[in-house]
C-alpha positions as CSV (number, residue, x, y, z in Angstrom):
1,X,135.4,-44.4,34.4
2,X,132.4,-42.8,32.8
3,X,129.4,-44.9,31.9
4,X,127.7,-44.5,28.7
5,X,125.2,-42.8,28.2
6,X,122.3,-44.8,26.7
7,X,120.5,-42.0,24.6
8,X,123.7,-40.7,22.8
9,X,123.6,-41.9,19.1
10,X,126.2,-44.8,18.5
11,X,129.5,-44.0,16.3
12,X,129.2,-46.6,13.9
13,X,125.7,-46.4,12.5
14,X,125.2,-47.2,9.1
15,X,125.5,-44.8,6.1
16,X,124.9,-45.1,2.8
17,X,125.2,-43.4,-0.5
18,X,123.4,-42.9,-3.6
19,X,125.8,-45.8,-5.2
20,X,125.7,-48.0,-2.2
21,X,122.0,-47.9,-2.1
22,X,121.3,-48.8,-5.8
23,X,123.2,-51.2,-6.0
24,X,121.1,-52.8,-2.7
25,X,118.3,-52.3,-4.5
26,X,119.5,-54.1,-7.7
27,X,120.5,-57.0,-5.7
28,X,116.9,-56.9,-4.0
29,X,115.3,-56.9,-7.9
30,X,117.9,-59.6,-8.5
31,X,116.0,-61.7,-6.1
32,X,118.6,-61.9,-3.2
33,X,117.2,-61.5,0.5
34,X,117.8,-58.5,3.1
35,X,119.1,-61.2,5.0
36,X,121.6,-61.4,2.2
37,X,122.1,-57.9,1.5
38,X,122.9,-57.3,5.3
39,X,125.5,-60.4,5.4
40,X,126.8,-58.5,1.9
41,X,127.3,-55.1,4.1
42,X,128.8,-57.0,6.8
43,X,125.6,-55.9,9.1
44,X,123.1,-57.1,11.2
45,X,119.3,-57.3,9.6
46,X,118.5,-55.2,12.6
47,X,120.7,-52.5,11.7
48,X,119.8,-52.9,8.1
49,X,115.9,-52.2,9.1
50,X,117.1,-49.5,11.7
51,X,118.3,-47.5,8.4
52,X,115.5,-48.2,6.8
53,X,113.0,-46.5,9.2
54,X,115.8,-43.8,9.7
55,X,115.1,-43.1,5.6
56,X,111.6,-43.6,4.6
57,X,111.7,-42.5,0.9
58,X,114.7,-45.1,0.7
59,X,111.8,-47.9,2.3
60,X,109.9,-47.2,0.2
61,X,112.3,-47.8,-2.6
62,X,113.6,-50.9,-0.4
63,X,109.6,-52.5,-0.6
64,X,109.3,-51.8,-4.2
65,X,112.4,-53.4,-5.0
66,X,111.8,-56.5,-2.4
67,X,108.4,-57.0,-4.3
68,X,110.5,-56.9,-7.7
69,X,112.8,-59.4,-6.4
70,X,109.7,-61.7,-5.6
71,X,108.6,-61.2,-9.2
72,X,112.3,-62.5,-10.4
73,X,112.3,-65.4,-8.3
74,X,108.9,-66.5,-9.6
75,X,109.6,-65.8,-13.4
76,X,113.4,-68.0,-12.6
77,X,111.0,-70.6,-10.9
78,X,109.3,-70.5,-14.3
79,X,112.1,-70.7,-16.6
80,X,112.8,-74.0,-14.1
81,X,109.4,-75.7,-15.2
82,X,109.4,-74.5,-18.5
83,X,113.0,-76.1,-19.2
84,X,113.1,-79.7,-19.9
85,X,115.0,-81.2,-17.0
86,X,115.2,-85.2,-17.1
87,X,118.2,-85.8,-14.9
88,X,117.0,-84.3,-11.3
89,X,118.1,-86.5,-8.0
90,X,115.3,-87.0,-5.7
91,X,116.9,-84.4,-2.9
92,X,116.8,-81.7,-6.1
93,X,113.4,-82.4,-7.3
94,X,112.2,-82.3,-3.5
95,X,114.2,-78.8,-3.3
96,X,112.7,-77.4,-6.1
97,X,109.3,-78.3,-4.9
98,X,110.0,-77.2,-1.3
99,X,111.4,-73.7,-3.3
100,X,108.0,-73.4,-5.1
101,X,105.9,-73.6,-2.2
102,X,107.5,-71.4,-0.5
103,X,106.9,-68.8,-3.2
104,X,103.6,-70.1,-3.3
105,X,103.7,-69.0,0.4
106,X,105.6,-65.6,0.2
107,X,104.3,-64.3,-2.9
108,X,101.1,-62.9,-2.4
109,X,102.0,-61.8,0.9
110,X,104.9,-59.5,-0.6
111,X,103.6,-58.5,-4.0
112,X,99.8,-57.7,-4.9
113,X,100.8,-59.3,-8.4
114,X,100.2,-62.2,-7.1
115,X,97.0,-62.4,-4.6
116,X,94.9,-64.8,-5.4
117,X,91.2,-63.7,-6.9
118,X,88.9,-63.7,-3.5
119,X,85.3,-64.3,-3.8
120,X,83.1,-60.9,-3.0
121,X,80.9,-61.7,0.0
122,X,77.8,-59.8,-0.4
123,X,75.3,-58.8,2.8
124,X,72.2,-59.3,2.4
125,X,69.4,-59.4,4.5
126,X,67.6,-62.3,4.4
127,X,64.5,-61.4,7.4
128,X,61.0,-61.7,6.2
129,X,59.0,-59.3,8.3
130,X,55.0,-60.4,8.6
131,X,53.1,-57.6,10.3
132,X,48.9,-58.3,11.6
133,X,46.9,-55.4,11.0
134,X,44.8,-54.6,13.6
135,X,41.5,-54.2,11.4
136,X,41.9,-56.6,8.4
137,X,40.5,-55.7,4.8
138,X,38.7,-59.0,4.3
139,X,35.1,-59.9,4.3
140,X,33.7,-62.5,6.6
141,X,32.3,-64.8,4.3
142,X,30.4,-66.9,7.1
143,X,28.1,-64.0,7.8
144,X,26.9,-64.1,4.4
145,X,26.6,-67.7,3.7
146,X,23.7,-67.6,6.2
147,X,21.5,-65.3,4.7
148,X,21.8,-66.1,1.6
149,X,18.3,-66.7,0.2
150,X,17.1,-69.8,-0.7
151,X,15.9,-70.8,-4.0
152,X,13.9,-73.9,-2.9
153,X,10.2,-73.5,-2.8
154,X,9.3,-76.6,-0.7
């Protein structure tokens, strides 16, 4: 029998088409995972980001639409808060807060949108610098204290 050889490409790599691959990338805009998307395909994640660095104009597409699908899930976290819910169950009200602190987490890691302001650290230096001169400008004041003449006529 013939072993494998371990630098021949594999048979069943993934392919997609021009269809295939905008419909990912609505699903990603949508808010739904890779994770997801891969389990849609009936795929590993690995494989999934094995294509992606295979095709890096589709990546790029792939990160735009990931950072999109961060966008939805904060705006549907919104339309959450902004509704006026009165019947939650303690387990759903501790989901939903666990669900918004994890987009508190993710956000600003995936989409710039959403970076918090940072405060602008500005160097400055802060030495004081005293230099002696070797020869100093000033007058010597007890020199001419002592022959100053005297008014007294005693």
């Amino acid at each position: 029998m013939k072993s494998k050889s371990i630098s021949s490409r594999k048979k069943n790599e993934l392919t997609l088409n021009d269809t295939e691959q905008n419909t990912m990338l609505g699903h990603l805009v949508d808010g739904t995972t890779a994770y997801e998307v891969a389990k849609e395909l009936r795929i590993k994640l690995k494989t999934l980001y094995d294509y992606l660095d295979l095709n890096p104009k589709f990546k790029d597409k792939f990160n735009k639409a990931q950072e999109r699908g961060i966008k939805t899930l904060v705006e549907k976290m919104c339309v959450v808060f902004n509704s006026d819910v009165k019947e939650l169950t303690n387990e759903e009200l501790l989901f939903l807060r666990e669900k918004q602190n994890w987009l508190k987490f993710v956000a600003p890691r995936l989409s710039s949108l959403f970076v918090e302001q940072t405060k602008q650290e500005v160097k400055q230096d802060t030495t004081l610098n005293i230099k002696w001169e070797s020869e100093p400008d000033m007058i010597d004041v007890s020199e001419d204290i002592v022959n100053i003449p005297s008014d007294n006529k005693d």
